[in-house]
NURORO-586182 format. One record per residue (C-alpha): residue number from 1; residue in one letter; x negated, y, z. Coordinates in steps of 0.5 Angstrom, whole numbers, plus 500, padded with zeros to 3 digits. Layout:
REM NURORO-586182
REC   resi   resn   east   north    up
REC    NUM      A      X       Y     Z
...
REM end
This chain:
REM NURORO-586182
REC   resi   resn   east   north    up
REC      1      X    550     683   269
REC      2      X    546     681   276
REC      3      X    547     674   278
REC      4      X    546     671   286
REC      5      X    546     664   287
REC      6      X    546     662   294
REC      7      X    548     655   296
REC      8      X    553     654   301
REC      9      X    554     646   305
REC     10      X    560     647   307
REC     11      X    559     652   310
REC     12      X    566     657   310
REC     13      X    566     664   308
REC     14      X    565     669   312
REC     15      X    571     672   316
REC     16      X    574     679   314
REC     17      X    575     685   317
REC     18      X    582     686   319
REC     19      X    582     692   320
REC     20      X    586     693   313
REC     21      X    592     689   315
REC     22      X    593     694   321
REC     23      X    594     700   315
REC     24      X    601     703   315
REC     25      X    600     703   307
REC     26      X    608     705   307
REC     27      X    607     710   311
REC     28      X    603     714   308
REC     29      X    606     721   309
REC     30      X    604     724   302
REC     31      X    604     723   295
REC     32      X    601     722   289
REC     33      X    601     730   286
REC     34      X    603     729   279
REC     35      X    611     727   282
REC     36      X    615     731   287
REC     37      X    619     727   293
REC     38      X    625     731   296
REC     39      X    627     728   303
REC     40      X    635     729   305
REC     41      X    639     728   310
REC     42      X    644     723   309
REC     43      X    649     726   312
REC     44      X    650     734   308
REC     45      X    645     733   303
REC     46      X    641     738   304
REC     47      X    633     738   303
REC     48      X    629     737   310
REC     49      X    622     736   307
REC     50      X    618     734   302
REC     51      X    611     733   298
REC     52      X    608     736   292
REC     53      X    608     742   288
REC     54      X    615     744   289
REC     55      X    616     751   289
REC     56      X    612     752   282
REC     57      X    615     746   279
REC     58      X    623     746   282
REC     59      X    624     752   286
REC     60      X    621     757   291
REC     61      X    627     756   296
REC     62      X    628     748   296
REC     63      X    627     748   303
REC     64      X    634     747   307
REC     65      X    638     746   300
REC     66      X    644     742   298
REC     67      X    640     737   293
REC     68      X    646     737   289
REC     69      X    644     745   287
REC     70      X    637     743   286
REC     71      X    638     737   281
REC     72      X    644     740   277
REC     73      X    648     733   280
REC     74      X    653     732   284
REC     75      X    648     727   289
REC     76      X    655     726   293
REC     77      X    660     723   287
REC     78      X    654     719   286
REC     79      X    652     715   293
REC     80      X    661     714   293
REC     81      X    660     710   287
REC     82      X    654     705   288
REC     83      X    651     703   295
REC     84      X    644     704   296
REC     85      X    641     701   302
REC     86      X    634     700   303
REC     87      X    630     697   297
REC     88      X    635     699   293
REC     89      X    634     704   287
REC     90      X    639     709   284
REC     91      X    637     711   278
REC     92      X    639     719   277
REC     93      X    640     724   271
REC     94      X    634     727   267
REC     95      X    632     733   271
REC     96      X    630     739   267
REC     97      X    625     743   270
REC     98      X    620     749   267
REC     99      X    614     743   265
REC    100      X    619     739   261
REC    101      X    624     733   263
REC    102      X    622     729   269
REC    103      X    625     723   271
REC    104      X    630     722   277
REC    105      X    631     717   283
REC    106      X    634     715   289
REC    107      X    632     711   295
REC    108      X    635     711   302
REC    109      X    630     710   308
REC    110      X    634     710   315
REC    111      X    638     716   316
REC    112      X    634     719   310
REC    113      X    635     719   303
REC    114      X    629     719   298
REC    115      X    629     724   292
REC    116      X    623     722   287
REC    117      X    621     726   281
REC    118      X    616     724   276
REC    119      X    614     727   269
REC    120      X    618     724   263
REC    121      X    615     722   258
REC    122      X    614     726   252
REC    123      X    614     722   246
REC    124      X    619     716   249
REC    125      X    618     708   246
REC    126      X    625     706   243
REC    127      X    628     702   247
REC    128      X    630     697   241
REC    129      X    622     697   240
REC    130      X    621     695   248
REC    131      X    626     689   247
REC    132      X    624     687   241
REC    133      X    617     687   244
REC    134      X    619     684   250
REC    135      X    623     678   247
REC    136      X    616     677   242
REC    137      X    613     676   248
REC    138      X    617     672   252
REC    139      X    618     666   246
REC    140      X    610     666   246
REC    141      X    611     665   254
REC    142      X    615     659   252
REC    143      X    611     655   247
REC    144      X    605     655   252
REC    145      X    602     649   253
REC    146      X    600     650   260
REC    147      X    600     654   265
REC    148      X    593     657   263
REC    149      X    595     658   256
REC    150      X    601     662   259
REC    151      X    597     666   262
REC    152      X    592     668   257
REC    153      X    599     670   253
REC    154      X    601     674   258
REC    155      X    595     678   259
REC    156      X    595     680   251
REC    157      X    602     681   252
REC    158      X    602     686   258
REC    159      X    596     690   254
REC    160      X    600     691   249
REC    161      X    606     693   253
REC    162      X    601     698   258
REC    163      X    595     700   253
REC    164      X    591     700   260
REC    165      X    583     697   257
REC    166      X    584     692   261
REC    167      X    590     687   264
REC    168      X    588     681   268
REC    169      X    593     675   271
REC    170      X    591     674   278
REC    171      X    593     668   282
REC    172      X    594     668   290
REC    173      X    589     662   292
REC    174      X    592     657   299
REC    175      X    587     660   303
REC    176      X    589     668   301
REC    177      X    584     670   297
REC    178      X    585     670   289
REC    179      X    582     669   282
REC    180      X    583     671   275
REC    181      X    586     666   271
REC    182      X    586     671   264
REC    183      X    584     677   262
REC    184      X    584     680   256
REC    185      X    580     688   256
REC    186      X    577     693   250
REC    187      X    570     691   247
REC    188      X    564     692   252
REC    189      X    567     691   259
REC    190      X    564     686   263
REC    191      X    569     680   265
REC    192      X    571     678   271
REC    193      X    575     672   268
REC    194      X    574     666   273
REC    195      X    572     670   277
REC    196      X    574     670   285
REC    197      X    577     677   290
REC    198      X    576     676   298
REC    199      X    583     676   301
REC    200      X    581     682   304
REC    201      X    581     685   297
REC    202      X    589     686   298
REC    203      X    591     686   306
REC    204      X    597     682   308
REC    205      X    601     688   308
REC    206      X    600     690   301
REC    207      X    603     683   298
REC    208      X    609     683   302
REC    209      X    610     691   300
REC    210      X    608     688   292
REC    211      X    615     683   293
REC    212      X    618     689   295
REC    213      X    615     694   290
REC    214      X    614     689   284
REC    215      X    610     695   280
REC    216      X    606     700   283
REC    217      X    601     706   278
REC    218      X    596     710   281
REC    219      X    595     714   274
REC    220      X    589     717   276
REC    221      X    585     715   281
REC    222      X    581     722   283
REC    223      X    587     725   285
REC    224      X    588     728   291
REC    225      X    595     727   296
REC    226      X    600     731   297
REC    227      X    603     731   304
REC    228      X    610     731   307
REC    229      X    611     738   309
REC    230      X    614     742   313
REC    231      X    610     739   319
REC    232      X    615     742   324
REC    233      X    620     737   320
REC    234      X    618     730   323
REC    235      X    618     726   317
REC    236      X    611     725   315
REC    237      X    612     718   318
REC    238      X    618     716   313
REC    239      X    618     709   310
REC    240      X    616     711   303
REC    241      X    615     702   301
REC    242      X    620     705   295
REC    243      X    617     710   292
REC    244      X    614     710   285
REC    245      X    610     716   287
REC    246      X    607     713   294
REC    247      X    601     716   296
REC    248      X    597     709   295
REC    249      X    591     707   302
REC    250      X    584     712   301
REC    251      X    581     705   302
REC    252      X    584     703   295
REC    253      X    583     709   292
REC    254      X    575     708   293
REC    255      X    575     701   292
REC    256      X    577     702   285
REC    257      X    573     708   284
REC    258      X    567     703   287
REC    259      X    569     698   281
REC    260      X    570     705   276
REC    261      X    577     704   275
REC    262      X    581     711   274
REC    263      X    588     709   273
REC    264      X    591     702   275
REC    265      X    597     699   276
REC    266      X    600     692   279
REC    267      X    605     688   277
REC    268      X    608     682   282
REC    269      X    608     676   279
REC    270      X    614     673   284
REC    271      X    616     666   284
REC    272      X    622     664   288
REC    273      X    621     670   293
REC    274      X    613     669   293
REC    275      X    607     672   291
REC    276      X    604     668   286
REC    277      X    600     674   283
REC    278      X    598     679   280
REC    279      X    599     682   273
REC    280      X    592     687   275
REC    281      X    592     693   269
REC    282      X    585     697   270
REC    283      X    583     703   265
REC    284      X    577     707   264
REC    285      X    580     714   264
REC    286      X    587     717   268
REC    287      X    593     714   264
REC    288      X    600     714   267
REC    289      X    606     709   266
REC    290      X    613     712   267
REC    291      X    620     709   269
REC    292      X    623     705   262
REC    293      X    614     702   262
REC    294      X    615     699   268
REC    295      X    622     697   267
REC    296      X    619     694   262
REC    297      X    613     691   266
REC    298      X    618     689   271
REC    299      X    622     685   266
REC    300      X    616     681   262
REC    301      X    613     680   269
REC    302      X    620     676   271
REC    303      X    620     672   265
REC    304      X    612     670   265
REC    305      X    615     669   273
REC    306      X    620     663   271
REC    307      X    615     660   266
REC    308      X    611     659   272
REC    309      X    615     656   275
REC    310      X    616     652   268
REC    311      X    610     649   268
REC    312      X    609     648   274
REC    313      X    616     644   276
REC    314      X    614     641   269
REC    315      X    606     639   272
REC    316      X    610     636   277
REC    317      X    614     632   274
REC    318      X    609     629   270
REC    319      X    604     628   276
REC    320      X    610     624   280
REC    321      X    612     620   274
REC    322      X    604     617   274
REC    323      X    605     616   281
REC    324      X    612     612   281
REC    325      X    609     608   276
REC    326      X    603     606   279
REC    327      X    607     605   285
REC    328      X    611     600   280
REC    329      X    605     597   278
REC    330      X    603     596   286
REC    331      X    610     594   288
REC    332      X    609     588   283
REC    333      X    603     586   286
REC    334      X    606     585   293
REC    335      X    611     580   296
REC    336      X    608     573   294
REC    337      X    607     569   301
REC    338      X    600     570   303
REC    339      X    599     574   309
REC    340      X    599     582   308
REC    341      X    593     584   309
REC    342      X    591     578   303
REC    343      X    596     582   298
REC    344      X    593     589   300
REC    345      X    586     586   300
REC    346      X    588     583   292
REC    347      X    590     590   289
REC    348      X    584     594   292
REC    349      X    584     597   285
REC    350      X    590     599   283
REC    351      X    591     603   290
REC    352      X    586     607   289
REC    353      X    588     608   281
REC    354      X    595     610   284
REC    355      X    592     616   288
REC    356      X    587     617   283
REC    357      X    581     615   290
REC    358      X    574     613   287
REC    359      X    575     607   292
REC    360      X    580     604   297
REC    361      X    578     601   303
REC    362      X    582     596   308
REC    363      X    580     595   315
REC    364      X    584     590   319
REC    365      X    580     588   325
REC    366      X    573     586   324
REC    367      X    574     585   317
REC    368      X    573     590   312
REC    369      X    575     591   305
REC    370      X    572     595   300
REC    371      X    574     597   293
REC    372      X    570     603   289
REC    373      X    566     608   292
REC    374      X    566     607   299
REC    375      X    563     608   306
REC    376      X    559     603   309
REC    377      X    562     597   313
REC    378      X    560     600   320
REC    379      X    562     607   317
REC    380      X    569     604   315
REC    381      X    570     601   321
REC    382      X    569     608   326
REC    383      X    572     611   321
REC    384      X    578     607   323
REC    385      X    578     608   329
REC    386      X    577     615   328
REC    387      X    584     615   324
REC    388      X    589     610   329
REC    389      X    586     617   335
REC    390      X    590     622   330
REC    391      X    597     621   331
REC    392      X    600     616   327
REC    393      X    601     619   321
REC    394      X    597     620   315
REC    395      X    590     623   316
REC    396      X    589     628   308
REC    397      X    582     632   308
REC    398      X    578     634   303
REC    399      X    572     637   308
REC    400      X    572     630   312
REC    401      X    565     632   315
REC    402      X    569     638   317
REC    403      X    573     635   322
REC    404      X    570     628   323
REC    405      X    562     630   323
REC    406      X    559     622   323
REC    407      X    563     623   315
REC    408      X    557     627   313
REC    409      X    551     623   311
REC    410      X    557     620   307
REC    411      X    559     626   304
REC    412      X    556     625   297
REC    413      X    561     618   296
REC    414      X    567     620   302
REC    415      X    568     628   302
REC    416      X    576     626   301
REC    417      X    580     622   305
REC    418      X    587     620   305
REC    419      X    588     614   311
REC    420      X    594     611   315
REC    421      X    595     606   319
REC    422      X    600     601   317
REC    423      X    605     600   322
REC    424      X    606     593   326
REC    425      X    599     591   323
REC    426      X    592     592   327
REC    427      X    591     596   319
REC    428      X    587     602   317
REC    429      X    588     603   309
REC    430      X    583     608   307
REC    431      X    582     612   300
REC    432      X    576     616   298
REC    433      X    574     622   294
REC    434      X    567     624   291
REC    435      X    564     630   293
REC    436      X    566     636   288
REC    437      X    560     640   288
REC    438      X    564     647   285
REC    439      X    561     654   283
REC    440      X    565     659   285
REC    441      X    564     666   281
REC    442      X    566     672   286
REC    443      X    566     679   284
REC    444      X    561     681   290
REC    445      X    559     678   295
REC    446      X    565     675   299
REC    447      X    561     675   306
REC    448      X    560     682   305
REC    449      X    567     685   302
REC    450      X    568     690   308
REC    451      X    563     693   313
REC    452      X    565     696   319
REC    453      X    561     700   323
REC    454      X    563     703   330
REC    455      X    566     710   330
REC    456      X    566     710   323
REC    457      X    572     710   318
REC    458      X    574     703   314
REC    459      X    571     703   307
REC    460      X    571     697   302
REC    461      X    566     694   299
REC    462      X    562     697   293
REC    463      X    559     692   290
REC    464      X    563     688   284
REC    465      X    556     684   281
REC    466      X    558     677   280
REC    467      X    556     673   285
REC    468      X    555     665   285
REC    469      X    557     660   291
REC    470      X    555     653   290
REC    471      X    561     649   295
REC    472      X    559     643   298
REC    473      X    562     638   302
REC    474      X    569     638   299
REC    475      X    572     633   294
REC    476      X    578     635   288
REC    477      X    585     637   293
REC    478      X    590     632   294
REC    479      X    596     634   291
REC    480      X    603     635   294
REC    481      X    607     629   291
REC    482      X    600     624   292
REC    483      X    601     625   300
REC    484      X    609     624   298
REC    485      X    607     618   294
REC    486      X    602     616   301
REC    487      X    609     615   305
REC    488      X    612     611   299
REC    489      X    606     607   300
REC    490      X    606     606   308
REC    491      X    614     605   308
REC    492      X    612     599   303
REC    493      X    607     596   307
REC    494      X    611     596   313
REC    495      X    617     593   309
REC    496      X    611     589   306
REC    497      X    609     586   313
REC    498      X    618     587   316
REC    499      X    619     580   309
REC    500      X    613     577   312
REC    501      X    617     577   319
REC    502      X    623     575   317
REC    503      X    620     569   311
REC    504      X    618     566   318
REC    505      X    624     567   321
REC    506      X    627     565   315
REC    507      X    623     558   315
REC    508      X    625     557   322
REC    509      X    631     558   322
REC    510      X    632     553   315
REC    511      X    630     548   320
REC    512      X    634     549   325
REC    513      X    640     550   320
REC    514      X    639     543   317
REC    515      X    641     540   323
REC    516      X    647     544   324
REC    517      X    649     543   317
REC    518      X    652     535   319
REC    519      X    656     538   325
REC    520      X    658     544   321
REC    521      X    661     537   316
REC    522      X    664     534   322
REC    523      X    668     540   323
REC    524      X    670     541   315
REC    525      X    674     534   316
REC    526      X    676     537   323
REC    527      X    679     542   321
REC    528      X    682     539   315
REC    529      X    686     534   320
REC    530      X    689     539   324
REC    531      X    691     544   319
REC    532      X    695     538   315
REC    533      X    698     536   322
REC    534      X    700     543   325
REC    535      X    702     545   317
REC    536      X    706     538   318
REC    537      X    709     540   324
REC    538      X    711     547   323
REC    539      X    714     544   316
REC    540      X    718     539   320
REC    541      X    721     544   325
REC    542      X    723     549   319
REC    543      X    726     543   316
REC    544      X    730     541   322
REC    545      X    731     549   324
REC    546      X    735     550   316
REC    547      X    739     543   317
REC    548      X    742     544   323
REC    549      X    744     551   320
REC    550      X    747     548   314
REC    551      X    751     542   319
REC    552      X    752     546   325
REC    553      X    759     549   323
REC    554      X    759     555   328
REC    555      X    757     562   323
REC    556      X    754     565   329
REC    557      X    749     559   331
REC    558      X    747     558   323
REC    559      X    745     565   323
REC    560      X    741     565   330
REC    561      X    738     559   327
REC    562      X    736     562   320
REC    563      X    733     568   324
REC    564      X    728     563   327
REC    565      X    727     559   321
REC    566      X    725     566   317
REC    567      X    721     567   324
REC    568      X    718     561   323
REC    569      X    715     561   316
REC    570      X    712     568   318
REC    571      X    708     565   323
REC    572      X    707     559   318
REC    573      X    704     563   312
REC    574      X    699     567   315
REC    575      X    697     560   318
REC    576      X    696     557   311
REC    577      X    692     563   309
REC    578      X    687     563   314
REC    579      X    685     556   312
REC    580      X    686     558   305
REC    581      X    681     565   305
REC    582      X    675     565   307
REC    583      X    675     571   310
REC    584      X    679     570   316
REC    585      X    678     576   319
REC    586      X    682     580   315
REC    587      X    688     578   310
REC    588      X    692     582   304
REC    589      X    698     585   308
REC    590      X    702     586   300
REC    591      X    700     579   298
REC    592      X    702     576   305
REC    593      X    708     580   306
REC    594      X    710     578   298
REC    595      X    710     571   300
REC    596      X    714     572   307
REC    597      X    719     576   302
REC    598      X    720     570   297
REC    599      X    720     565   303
REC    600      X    726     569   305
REC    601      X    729     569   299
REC    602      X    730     562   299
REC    603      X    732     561   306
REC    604      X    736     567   305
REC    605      X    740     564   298
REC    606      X    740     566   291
REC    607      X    745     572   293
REC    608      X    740     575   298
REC    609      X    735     573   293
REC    610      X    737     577   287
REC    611      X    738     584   291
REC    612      X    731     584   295
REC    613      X    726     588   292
REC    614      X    719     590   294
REC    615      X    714     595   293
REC    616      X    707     594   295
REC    617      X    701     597   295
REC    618      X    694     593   297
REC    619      X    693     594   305
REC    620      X    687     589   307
REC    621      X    689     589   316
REC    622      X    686     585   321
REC    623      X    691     578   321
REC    624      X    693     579   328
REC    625      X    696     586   326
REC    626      X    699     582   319
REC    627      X    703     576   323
REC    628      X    705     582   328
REC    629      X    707     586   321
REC    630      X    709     580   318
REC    631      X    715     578   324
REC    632      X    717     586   323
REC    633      X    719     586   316
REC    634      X    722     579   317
REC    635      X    727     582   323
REC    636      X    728     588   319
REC    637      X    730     585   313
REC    638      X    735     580   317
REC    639      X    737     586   321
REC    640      X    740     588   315
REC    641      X    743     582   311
REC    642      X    747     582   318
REC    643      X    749     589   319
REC    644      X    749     593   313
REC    645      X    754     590   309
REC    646      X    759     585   313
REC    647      X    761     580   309
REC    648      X    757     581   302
REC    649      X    750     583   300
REC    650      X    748     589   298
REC    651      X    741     592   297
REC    652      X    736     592   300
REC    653      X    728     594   298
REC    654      X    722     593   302
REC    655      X    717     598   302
REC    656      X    709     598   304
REC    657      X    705     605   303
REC    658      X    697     606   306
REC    659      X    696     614   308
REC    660      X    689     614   310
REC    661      X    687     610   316
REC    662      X    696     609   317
REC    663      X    701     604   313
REC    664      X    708     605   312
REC    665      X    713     600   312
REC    666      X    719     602   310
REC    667      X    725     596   310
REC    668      X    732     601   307
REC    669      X    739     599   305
REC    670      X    745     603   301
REC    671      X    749     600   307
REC    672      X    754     603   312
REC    673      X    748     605   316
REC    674      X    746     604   324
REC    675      X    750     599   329
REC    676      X    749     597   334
REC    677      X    745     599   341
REC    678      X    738     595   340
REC    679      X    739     591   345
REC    680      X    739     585   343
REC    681      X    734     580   343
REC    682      X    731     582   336
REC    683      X    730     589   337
REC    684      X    727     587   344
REC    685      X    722     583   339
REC    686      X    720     588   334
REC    687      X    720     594   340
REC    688      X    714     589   344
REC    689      X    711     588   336
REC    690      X    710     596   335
REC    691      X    708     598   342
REC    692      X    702     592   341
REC    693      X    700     595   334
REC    694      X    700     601   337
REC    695      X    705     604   332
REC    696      X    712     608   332
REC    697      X    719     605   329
REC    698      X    724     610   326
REC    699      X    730     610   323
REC    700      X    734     615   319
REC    701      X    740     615   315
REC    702      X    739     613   307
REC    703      X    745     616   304
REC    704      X    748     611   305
REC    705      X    745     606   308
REC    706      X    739     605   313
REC    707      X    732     607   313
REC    708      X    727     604   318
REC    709      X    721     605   318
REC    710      X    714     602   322
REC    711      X    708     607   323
REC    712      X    702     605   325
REC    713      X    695     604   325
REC    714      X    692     599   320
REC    715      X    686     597   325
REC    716      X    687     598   332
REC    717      X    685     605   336
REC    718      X    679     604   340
REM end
């Protein structure tokens, strides 16, 4: 094997034609001669046109037939009971032919449907022998213990599935190219383990084709196309992007006859509906792979798919679990009370450990603090500059001279960079990576991987010889949740700089609350005076309200004078807990109206009290919405003492309900039901209360008795 070593500093890779991106590879117009293809109108189902040798191996007047007479099954019956639109594979019946069974398939492209037959095998594996195997496989893909072993697992386990001399897995790297992370292949081929492919290896259009079609044979790649015919039948520019027997681009047939390939098959490595890579089988001589083999493979390639994304998610997990500790470690660190560029400069070490840097730098105005491999002073300080004219946000590079040119004579300390300014502060935190200096193998030189010339056709490269690259210039990649973790930072550091600012206003404020805390005290005894005095007062006028009810001898002016006492108390009750609570802008409605309700049962007499039942669910209101309540329920329940039973006492149940943001109050005797128009002072009261609460007083025949029932808000509508 030839070695070439060439140094590259930094340099990129050369740019790839992309003149293989512009192929159709779908509409080849042709197949691969060993299958048949019969295009048919959807709408009659006979055989418009279609490709390979079928007149000696199908029929001689296959043209303009039913396709039902030519396979010897009713296609009709069969479109009616399963849907198959675009991308989608309705496996037929075995069709008998003079060379033997061929194997049978349906697509539908456009207006077309798409017949395709290929050869059955002669000696079929037993499908228990295929799943037994596949299941093997599949627990050895589970006990992996990273991704690079999985792969190596599942390069052993397609060869033995497919037989082909050579099996590679192959991975899509970020910048389109890929590399061959396993590979396992018969004694005495080269290898092209490690080894990288330029992006123009595998077009643009043939990855999204592979997602599709996630398996895809050529079995012998000498093989010369058959076309789409009659001519005169217009469909050599169908889409055949489903087709096992798609005539593949001449470009890749001649690239895999430059590598000495001739037969091959790939198989899609597909995670969460992207490309991932590639299962790349190669063999030395033609070797075909019928439609149970690439089910087969298609199954093995989905399990090997989901390991993927195990040991990846796995990888993850383990990585984010490191940065959240450190961040812990970090985080323990800060907050004392010295300034924050002082507490940053102290945990230099464990910030650049958290983002596994080999150094840290913090650059706030003129001072610069160092920690680790890192630039010069006067560097650290243009670099600071450099990073604050970005944007803002966080500045992520391996390559820092390629987009920041004066980083380049520091490249060999500073090729990575991680930095952000720190909000609010004149702060640049800045974390650095070594320069990583990487061999990397390709098979031929990537610079070269197409040759155009002007006039002539597209033709890919021939040469496979390893070819070494040293890269210089970029650091290790910063990872996903390392720049995730970085914006974890950044918010600490601004709620860092937020605790400062309010321990000084705290420290500020301390001093100006010391001077209100004596006026606050003069206050407490204030309020206490005028509390004892207004309770003094309403108790004294409760007190002569109930004496002169007991003295005054004319029944209706006692029970004028009751109502004003139970009034009263209302509005006494809600004073004494506005004092009582400390939260005094809001008061438990039950509690409140349990309370009034006991008041009302002393006011109103042991008879009164043994029939007044309450049921109250906790509803916290505002207390000017609870001495409205408070005076409604009162009014209510005398309402009903007064009219419901003339002359005796009777029950009567007071109600509180919360439906979302509304509450019920519900006040209901078993009396003679509604008297009276509501013209009277009481219900002028309660009707002014339910308009101010912004609420609705209904009332509705209880048999027997009355129900009313108050309807409103608990907080006032905006």
């Amino acid at each position: 094997m030839t070695t070439v070593e060439k140094i590259e500093d930094g340099a990129p890779l050369g740019q790839d034609l992309t003149a293989c991106d512009r192929e159709p590879i779908h509409l080849s117009g042709a197949i691969q001669p060993h299958g048949l293809l019969l295009i048919v109108d959807s709408a009659t189902l006979r055989t418009v046109a279609g490709a390979g040798d079928l007149e000696t191996r199908l029929a001689p007047d296959w043209l303009d037939r039913p396709v039902a007479e030519l396979l010897g099954q009713d296609i009709g019956a069969l479109l009616r009971s399963a849907d198959v639109g675009p991308g989608g594979t309705l496996r037929l019946a075995p069709v008998v032919l003079a060379e033997g069974m061929v194997d049978a398939s349906l697509h539908r492209s456009g207006d077309m449907l798409i017949v395709e037959l290929e050869p059955a095998p002669a000696n079929p594996r037993p499908a228990g022998e295929v799943l037994v195997g596949l299941e093997a496989a599949a627990a050895t893909f589970e006990r992996a213990a990273d991704l690079v072993q999985l792969c190596e697992r599942a390069a052993l386990a397609f060869r033995r599935l497919t037989g082909f001399d050579r099996v590679m897995i192959y991975r899509f790297l970020d910048d389109g190219a890929g590399v061959v992370l396993a590979e396992d292949r018969a004694p005495g081929l080269e290898t092209f383990l490690n080894h990288h492919f330029p992006a123009s290896d595998i077009p643009r259009q043939a990855r999204a084709l592979y997602v599709r079609n996630r398996v895809r044979v050529i079995p012998d790649a000498g093989y010369v196309p058959a076309p789409i015919r009659p001519d005169s039948a217009g469909q050599a520019g169908i889409d055949l992007s489903d087709v096992a027997v798609r005539s593949v681009s001449p470009i890749h047939v001649q690239y895999l006859r430059n590598m000495g390939v001739e037969a091959s098959a790939s198989i899609s490595i597909v995670r969460d509906g992207v490309l991932w890579g590639l299962v790349a089988c190669h063999h030395n001589s033609p070797r075909r792979m019928d439609s149970e083999l690439r089910a087969a493979a298609r199954a093995l390639a989905g399990g090997l798919a989901r390991q993927i994304r195990a040991q990846e998610e796995a990888e993850t997990y383990r990585e984010r679990l490191r940065l959240h500790a450190g961040e812990d470690r970090v985080a323990g660190r800060l907050g004392g009370d010295q300034p924050v560029r002082v507490q940053l400069a102290t945990c230099g070490q464990e910030l650049a450990e958290l983002l596994d840097a080999d150094g840290f730098a913090l650059v706030c105005g003129d001072h610069v603090t160092r920690e680790g491999r890192c630039p010069e002073t006067r560097d650290l300080m243009r670099l600071a500059d450099w990073v604050r004219g970005q944007g803002g946000g966080l500045v992520v590079s391996r390559e820092l001279a390629s987009v920041f040119p004066p980083a380049e004579p520091y490249a060999a300390i500073g090729s990575g960079l991680l930095g952000m300014p720190i909000d609010g502060l004149d702060c640049v935190a800045m974390w650095f990576r070594v320069e990583e200096v990487e061999r990397v193998n390709w098979a031929g030189n990537p610079h070269k991987a197409v040759e155009a010339v002007p006039g002539a056709v597209l033709s890919p490269r021939a040469s496979f010889e390893s070819w070494s690259q040293i890269v210089r210039g970029r650091s290790r990649r910063w990872t996903l949740e390392e720049v995730n973790a970085a914006h974890r930072l950044r918010q600490v550091f601004q709620e860092l700089r937020q605790s400062a600012r309010l321990r000084e206003l705290n420290r500020q404020l301390s001093i100006a609350n010391q001077d209100q805390e004596a006026l606050l005290r003069q206050k407490d005894v204030l309020m206490h005076e005028v509390n004892h005095r207004v309770q003094n007062s309403l108790q004294l006028v409760s007190a002569f309200l109930g004496m002169q009810a007991r003295t005054v001898g004319d029944a209706a002016l006692t029970g004028y004078l009751t109502e004003a006492q139970a009034r009263l108390s209302a509005v006494a009750l809600v004073h004494r807990r506005l004092y009582r609570d400390d939260q005094v802008e809001a008061v438990e409605l039950s509690r409140y109206l349990d309370e009034l309700m006991a008041d009302m049962r002393a006011s109103l007499g042991p008879e009164w009290g043994a029939v007044l039942r309450v049921y109250l669910a906790p509803v916290l209101v505002p207390t000017s919405r609870a001495v409205d309540i408070g005076l409604i329920a009162t009014e209510l329940v005398i309402n009903a003492t007064k009219y419901a039973y003339p002359g005796a006492t009777g029950p009567i149940t007071v109600t509180l309900e919360q439906h979302r943001a509304e509450l019920r109050l519900i006040v209901e005797d078993d009396g003679r039901g509604k008297t009276g128009d509501g013209a009277g002072f009481g219900s002028r009261m309660m009707n002014a209360l339910v308009d101010r609460l912004g609420g609705e007083l209904t009332s509705e025949d209880n048999h027997p008795g009355l129900r009313v029932i108050l309807t409103a808000p608990i907080e006032e509508r905006r």
